[in-house]
N, C-alpha and C positions, 0 to 999 in steps of 0.2 A: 478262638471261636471259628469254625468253620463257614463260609461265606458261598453264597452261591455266583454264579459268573454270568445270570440276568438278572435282569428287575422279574418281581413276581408281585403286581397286582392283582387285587381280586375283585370283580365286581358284583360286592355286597358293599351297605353301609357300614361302617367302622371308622377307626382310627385313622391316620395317616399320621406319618413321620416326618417333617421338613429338613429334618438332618441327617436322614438316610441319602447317602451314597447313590440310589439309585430315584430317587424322588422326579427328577427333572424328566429322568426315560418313563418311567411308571406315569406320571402324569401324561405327557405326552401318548403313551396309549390308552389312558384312559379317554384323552382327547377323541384322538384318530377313532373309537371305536364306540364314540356317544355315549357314555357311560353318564349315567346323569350320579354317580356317585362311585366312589372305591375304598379298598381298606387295603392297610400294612399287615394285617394280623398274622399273618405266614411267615411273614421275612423276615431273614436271619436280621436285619438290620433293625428293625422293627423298634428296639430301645434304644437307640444311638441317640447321644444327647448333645456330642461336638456340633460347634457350629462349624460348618464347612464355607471357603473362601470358593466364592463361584465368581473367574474372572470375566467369563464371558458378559455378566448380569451387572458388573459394577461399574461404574462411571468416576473417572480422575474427575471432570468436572462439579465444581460443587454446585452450579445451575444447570443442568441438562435441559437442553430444551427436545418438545416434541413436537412431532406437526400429528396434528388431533383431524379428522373428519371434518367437512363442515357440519354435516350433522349425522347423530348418531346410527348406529345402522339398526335395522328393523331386523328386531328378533320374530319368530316365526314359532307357531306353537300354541 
């Protein structure tokens, strides 16, 4: 299967993929660019069903601890 060499989100409502390869960059521009919604429907990766090991995201710790806000922050809107 041919593969493309960006993330190609779109912003319509749809599906998303959490085991697509490119999910983490995709979301992040979805972020960066207020999308209040996006879809995979495009991407070659779009049926990927592996789960994939994201090192950055996992914790050796079996307690991670966080430091939280004291209080929550004020959405706007």
């Amino acid at each position: 299967m041919a593969t493309h060499a960006t993330p190609n989100p779109l912003k319509r409502e749809g599906r998303r993929n959490l085991f697509c390869p490119y999910y983490r960059q995709c979301l992040d521009r979805a972020v960066n660019h207020h999308w209040p919604f996006w879809s995979c429907s495009e991407c070659v990766h779009r049926g990927e069903s592996e789960l994939l090991y994201d090192s950055v995201l996992t914790c050796s710790d079996a307690y991670p601890l966080y430091t939280l806000p004291r209080r929550p922050p004020r959405l706007e809107g």
